[in-house]
C-alpha positions as CSV (number, residue, x, y, z in Angstrom):
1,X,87.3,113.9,88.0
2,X,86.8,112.7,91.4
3,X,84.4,110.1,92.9
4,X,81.9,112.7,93.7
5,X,81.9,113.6,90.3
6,X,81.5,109.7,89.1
7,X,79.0,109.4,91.9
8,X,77.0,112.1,90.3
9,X,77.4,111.8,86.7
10,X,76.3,107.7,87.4
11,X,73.1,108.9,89.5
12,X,72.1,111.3,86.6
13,X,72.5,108.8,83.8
14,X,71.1,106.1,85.7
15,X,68.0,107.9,87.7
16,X,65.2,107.0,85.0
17,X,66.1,103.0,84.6
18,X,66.4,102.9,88.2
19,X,63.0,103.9,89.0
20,X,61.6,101.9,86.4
21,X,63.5,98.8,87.6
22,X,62.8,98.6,91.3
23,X,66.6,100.0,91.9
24,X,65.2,103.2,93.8
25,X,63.4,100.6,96.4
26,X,66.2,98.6,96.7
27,X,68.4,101.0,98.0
28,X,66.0,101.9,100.7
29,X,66.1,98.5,101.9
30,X,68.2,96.3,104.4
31,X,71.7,95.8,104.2
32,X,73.0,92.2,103.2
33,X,74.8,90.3,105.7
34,X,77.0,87.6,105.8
35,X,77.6,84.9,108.6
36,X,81.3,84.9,110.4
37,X,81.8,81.0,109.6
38,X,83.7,80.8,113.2
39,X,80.3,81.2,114.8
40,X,77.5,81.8,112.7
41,X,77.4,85.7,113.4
42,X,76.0,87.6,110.9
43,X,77.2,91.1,110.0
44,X,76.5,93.7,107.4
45,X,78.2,93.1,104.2
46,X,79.4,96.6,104.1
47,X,81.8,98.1,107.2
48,X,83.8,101.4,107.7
49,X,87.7,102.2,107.4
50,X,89.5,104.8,109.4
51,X,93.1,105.0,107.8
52,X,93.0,108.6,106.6
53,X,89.8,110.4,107.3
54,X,89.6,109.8,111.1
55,X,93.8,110.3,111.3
56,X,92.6,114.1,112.8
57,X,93.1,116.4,115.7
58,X,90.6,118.1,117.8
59,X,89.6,120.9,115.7
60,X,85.7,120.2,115.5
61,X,85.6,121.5,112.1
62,X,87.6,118.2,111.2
63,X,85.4,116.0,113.4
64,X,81.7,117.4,112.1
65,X,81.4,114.9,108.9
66,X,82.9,112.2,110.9
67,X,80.0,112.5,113.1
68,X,77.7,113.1,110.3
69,X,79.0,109.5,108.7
70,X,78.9,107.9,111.5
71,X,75.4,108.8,112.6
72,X,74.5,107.6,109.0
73,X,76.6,104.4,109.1
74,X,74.6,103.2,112.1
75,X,71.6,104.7,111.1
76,X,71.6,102.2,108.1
77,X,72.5,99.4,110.5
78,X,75.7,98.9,109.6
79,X,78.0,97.9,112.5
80,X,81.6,96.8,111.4
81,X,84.6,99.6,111.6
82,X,88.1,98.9,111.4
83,X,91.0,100.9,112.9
84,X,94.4,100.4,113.8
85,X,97.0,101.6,116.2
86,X,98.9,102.5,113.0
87,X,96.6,104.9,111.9
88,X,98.0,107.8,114.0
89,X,94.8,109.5,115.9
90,X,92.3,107.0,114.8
91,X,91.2,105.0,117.4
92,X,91.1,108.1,119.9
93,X,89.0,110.2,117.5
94,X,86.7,106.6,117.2
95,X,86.4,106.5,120.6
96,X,85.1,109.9,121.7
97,X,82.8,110.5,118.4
98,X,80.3,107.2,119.1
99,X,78.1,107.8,121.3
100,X,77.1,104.8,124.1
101,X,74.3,103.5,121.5
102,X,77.1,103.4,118.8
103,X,79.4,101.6,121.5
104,X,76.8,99.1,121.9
105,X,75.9,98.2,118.1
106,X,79.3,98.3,116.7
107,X,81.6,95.4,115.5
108,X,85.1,97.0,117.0
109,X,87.8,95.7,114.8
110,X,91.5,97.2,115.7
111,X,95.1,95.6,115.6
112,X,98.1,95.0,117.3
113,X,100.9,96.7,115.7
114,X,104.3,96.0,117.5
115,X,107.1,93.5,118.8
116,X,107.0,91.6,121.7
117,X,104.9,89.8,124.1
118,X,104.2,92.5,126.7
119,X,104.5,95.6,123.8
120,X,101.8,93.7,122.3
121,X,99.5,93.2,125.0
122,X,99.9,96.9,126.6
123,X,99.3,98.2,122.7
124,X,95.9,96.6,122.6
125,X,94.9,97.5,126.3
126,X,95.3,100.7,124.9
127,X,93.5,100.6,121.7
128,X,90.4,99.2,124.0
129,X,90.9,102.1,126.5
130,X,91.4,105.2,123.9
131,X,88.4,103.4,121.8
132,X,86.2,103.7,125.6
133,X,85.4,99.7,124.3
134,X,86.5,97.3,127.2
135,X,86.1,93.7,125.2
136,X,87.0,94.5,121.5
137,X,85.2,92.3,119.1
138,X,88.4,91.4,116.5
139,X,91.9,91.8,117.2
140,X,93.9,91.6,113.8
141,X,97.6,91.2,114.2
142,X,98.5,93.5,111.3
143,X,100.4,93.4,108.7
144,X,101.4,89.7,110.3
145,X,104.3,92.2,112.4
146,X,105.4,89.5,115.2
147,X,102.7,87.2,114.2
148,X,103.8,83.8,116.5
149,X,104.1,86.3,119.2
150,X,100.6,88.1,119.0
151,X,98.4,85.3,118.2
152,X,99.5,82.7,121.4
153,X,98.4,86.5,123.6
154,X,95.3,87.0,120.9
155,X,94.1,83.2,121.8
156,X,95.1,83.7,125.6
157,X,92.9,86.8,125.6
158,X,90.1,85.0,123.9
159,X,90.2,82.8,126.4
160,X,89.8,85.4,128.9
161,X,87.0,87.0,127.2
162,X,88.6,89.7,126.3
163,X,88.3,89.8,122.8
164,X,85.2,87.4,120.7
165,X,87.5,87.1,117.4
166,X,91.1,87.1,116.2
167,X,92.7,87.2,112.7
168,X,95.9,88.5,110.5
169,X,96.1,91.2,108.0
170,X,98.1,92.8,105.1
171,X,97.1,94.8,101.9
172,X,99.1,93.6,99.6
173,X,98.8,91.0,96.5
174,X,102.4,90.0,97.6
175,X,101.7,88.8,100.9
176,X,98.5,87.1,100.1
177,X,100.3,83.7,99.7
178,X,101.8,84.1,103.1
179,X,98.1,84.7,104.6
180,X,97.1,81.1,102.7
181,X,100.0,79.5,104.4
182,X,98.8,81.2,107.9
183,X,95.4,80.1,107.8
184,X,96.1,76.7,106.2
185,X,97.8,76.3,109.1
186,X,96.2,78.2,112.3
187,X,92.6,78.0,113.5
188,X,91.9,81.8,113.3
189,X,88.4,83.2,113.1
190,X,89.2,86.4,110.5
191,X,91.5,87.4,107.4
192,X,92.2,90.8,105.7
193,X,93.5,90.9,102.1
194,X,93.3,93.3,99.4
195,X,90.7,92.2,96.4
196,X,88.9,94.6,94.0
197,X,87.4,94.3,90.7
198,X,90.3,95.6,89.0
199,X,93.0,93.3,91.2
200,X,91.4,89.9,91.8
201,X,94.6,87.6,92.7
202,X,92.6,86.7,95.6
203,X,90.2,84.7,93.7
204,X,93.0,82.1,92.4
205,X,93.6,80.8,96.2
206,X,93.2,82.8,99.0
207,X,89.1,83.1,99.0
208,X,88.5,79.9,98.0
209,X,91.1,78.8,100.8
210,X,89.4,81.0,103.4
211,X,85.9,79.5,102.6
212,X,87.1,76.0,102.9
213,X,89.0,76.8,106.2
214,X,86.0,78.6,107.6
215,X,87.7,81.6,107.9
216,X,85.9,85.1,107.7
217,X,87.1,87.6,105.1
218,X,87.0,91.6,105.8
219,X,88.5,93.6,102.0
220,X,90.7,96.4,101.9
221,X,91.3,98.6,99.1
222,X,88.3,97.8,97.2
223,X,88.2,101.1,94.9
224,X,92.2,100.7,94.7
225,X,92.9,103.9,97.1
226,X,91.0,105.8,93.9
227,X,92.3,103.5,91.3
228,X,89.6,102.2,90.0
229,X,87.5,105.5,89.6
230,X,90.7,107.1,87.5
231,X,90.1,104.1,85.1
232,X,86.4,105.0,84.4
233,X,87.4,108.6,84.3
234,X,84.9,109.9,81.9
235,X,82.7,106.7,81.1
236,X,78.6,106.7,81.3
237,X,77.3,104.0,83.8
238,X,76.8,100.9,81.5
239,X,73.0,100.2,80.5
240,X,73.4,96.5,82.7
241,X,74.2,98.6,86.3
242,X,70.6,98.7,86.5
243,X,70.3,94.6,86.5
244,X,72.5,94.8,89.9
245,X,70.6,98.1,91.4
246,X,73.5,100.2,90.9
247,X,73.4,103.8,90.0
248,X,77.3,104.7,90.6
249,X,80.5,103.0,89.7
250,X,81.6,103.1,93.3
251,X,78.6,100.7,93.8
252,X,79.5,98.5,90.9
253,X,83.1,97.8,92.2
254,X,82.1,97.0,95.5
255,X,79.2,94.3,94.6
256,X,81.7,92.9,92.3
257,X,83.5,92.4,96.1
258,X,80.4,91.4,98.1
259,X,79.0,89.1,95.0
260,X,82.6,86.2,96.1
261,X,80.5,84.1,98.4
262,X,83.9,83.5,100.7
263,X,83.6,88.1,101.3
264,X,82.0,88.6,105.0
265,X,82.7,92.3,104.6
266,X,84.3,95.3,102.8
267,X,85.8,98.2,104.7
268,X,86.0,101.2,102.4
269,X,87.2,104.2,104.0
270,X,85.9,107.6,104.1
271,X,84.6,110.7,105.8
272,X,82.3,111.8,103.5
273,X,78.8,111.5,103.9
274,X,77.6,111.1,100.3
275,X,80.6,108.5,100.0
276,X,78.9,106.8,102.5
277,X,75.7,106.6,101.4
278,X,77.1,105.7,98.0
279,X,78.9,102.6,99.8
280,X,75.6,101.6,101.9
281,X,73.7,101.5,98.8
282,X,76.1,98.8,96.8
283,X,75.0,96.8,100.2
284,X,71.4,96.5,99.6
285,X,69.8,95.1,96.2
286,X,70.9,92.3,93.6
287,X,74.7,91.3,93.7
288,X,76.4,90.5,90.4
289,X,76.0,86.6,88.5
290,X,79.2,85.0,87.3
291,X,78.1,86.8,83.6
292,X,77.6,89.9,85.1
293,X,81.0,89.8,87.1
294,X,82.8,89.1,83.9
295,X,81.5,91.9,82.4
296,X,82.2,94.2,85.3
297,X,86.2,92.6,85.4
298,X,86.0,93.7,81.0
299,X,85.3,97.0,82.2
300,X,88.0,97.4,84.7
301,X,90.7,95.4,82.1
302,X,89.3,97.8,79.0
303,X,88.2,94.6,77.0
């Protein structure tokens, strides 16, 4: 069973209590959004990854249902996509698929992935010119990979108008004391961490450190890289999904994300339309209580 299979079993079992609850008219309406605390910016709650789906060539067969999600990711107004220098053809393929009213919405968040001063500032003149996006709007320095280095050029840059907001990244539980130490320390405007409803570490000290700091939070991996959806393999949508205006699990895991008050955004990736829509929905409606978090946690843990 794969998430399209979850997405649709979910919808079928859920379709009646949805209508009768108001869930059907809550997925129609406007995405949440959450203020950068840097600046008071607010931004869709609910963004767009590149790592894997946009890693293609030229062929347009491959680059049809990018198109296709991204016309719908904007069309919903969401604005915040994420892409890396690491992710092989990514930022290219970005760059020629949005069109000039794309280039104008979107929240352009890429990162500098090298060693060295000058690498570093030739990597991200790059990324800006292959992504046809003069002034990016984040630069992360990822994986913290020459971190001292990158973020005296990131702030130098800023100054210069050349980027709006600066951060750090990784994606691993591991490395998420190292970001608390980072931003304990550094006035930086954004972290990336890894946090889903199955691996919550990030709750003990990292969120509650980035809220207090006044640092913006964009979450990887919040389905696991398909984690999650293996460990529901099989299991009807729980009678309470209709309480949060869910109809799939895909949208229960990520409003357990967007309901942590210190989350600005999630960036699941895909390049699948349906996915999409799936992910755009879990943005709109009610957002999981501390009750209904627990229970969506018991789920995950098989309690």
């Amino acid at each position: 069973m794969d998430r399209r299979d979850v997405i649709l079993g979910g919808l079928a079992m859920a379709a009646g209590a949805s209508v009768a609850t108001g869930a059907s008219a809550a997925a129609s309406g406007p995405l949440i959004t959450r203020k950068i605390p840097s600046t008071g910016e607010a931004i869709p709650i609910i963004g767009l990854g590149t790592s894997g789906p946009f890693e293609i060539g030229n062929a347009a067969s491959d680059r049809a249902p990018l198109k296709e999600v991204l016309n719908a990711f904007f069309g919903a107004g969401a604005r915040l996509i994420d892409t890396s220098p690491m992710y092989s053809t990514a930022e290219g393929v970005l760059g020629e698929l949005m069109s000039g009213s794309m280039h104008e919405r979107v929240f352009l968040a890429t990162k500098v992935w090298t060693r060295g001063d000058r690498e570093g500032a030739e990597q991200m003149k790059h990324s800006a010119q292959v992504m046809k996006h003069p002034k990016l709007d984040l630069i992360q320095v990822h994986n913290l990979l020459d971190l001292d280095t990158h973020l005296k050029t990131l702030r130098a840059m800023k100054d210069e108008g050349l980027v709006r907001y600066i951060g750090i990244t990784h994606y691993t539980v591991g490395s998420q004391a190292d970001l608390a130490k980072i931003i304990q320390r550094e006035k930086i405007d954004f972290v990336q961490t890894n946090y889903s409803a199955g691996t919550r570490n990030a709750e003990e000290r990292l969120l509650p450190l980035a809220a207090d700091r006044g640092v913006a939070v964009v979450i990887n991996r919040p389905f696991e890289d398909g984690k999650l959806f293996e460990q529901v393999e099989g299991r009807p949508l729980p009678a309470w999904a209709k309480d949060i205006d869910c109809t799939s699990w895909g949208q229960i895991f990520l409003k357990y994300v967007f309901s942590h008050p210190a989350v600005t955004a999630a960036i699941p990736a895909t390049g699948k339309v349906s996915h999409l829509h799936d992910n755009l929905a879990a943005a709109r409606g009610r957002l999981p209580d501390a009750k209904q978090r627990k229970r969506i946690a018991q789920e995950i843990d098989g309690t």
